[in-house]
N, C-alpha and C positions, 0 to 999 in steps of 0.2 A: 579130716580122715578119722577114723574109729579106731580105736589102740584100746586093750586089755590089760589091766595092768595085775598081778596077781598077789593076791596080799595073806602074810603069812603068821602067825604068832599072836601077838598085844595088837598089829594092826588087823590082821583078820575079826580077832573079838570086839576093836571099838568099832570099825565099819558096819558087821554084822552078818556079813559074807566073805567070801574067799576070794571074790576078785572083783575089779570097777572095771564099766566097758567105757569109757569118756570119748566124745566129739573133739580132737585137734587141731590145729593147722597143719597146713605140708610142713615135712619137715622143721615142725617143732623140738626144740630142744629139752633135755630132763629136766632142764631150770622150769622151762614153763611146763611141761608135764607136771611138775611138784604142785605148781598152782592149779591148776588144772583137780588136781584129787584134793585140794584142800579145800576146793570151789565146789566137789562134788557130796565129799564126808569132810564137814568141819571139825569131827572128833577126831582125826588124824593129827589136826594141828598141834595137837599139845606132844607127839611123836615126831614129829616129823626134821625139828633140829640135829635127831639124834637115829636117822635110819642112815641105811647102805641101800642103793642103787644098783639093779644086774639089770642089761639090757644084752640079749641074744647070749645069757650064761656067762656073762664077763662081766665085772665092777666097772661102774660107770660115774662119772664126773655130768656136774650139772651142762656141758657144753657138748655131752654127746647128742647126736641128731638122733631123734623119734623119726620111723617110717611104720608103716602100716603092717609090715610082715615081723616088726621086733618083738620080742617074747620080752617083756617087762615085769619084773618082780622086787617091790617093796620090801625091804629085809629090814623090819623090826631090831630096835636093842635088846640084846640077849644077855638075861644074868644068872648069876648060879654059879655052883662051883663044883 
């Protein structure tokens, strides 16, 4: 299945766009979506220990299930003060 995932901040600028369209399994989980965009932009990886997960506007755990209609967005570490 096709999933969007949409990418914001440090990941928007190492990607080089604002969102990945990636090819997944049914109901994949964010564990394997993670791999999935790291497979896709290998310059995420050096991010990727350190983002947050929203799937359908809620914080998501690597065990929530991916479907095709979920609204997905990589949430970069954020600093400043």
């Amino acid at each position: 299945m096709k999933v969007r995932v949409k990418l914001f901040a440090a990941a928007r600028e190492l990607a080089g766009r604002d969102q990945l369209e990636l090819e997944i399994t049914e109901r994949a989980n964010l564990a394997e979506l993670r791999l999935a965009v790291v497979e896709a932009c290998p310059a995420l990886q050096r991010i990727m220990p350190h983002t947050l997960w929203a799937v359908d506007a809620e914080y998501a755990a690597d065990d929530a299930i991916i479907d095709e209609r979920s609204e997905i967005a990589l949430i970069p570490p954020v600093s400043g003060g």
